[in-house]
C-alpha positions in Angstrom: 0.0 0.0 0.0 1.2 3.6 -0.7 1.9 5.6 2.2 -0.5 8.1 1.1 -3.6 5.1 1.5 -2.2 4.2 4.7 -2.5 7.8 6.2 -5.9 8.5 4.7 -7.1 5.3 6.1 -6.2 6.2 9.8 -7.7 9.7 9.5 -10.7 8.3 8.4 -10.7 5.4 11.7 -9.6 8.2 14.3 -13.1 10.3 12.3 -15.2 7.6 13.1 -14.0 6.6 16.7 -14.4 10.3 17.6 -17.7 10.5 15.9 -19.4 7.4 17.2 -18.2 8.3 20.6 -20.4 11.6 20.6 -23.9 10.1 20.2 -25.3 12.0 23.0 -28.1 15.0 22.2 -27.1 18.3 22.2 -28.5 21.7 21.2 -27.1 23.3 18.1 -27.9 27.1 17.3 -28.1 28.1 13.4 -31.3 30.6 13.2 -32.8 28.8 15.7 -32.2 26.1 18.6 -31.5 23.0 16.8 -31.6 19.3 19.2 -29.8 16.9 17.3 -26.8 14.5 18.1 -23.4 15.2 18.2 -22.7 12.7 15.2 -24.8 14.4 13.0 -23.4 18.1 14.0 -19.4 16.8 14.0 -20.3 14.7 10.7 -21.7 17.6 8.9 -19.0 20.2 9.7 -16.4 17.6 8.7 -17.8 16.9 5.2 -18.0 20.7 4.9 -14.4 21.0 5.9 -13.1 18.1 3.5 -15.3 19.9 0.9 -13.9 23.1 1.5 -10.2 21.8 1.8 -10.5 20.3 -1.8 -11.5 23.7 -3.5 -9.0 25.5 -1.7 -6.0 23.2 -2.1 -6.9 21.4 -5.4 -3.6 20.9 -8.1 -3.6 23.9 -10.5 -3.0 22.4 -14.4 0.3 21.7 -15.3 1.9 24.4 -17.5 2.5 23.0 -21.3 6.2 21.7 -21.4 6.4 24.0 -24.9 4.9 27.0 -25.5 3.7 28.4 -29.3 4.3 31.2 -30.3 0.1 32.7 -32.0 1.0 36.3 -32.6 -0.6 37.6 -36.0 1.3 40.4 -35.9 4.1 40.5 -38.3 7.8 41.9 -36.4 8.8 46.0 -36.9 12.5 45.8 -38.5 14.8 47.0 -36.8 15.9 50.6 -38.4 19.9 51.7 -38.9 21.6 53.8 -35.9 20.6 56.8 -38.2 17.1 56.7 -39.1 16.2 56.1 -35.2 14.0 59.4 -33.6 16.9 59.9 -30.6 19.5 59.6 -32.8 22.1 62.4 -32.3 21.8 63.5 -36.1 18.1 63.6 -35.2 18.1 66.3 -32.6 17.7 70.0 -32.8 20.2 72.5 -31.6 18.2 73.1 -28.6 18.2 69.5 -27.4 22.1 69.5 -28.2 22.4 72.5 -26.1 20.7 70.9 -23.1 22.5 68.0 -23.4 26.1 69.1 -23.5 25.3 71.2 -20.3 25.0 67.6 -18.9 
């Protein structure tokens, strides 16, 4: 047996000795005073715990081992040193000014 089934296994026993040892009535208040037995009320908020532990802690999807590459759009070209906007030969005298007081 895997480890894992043996540890799920002996949560579950140590569940049911707890629950079958609380059989006695007791009063419960949820909008309203509710009589009913212990097994019932620890039963209940267990499942709802289980429940809620699954949705909280369930495995995310694995990523995909490659990744495609879907963009339509077709790549800019890169443009020479001299056509670029912040090229030096593209800057007015006032720019050059400001930045050779730099």
């Amino acid at each position: 047996m895997k480890p894992k089934t043996i540890i799920i296994a002996v949560l579950l026993a140590i569940v049911a000795i707890v629950l079958f040892n609380n059989k006695e009535e007791s009063s419960f208040w949820f909008f309203g005073d509710i009589r009913t037995s212990k097994l019932l009320i620890l039963g209940v908020f267990f499942l709802i715990g289980v429940i809620t532990g699954g949705i909280i802690f369930r495995r995310k999807k694995a990523h995909p081992k490659e990744y495609g590459v879907t963009n339509p759009n077709t790549p800019i070209a890169p443009t020479p040193l001299d056509e670029h906007p912040y090229s030096p030969s593209n800057l007015s005298d006032e720019d050059r000014e400001y930045i050779r007081r730099d």
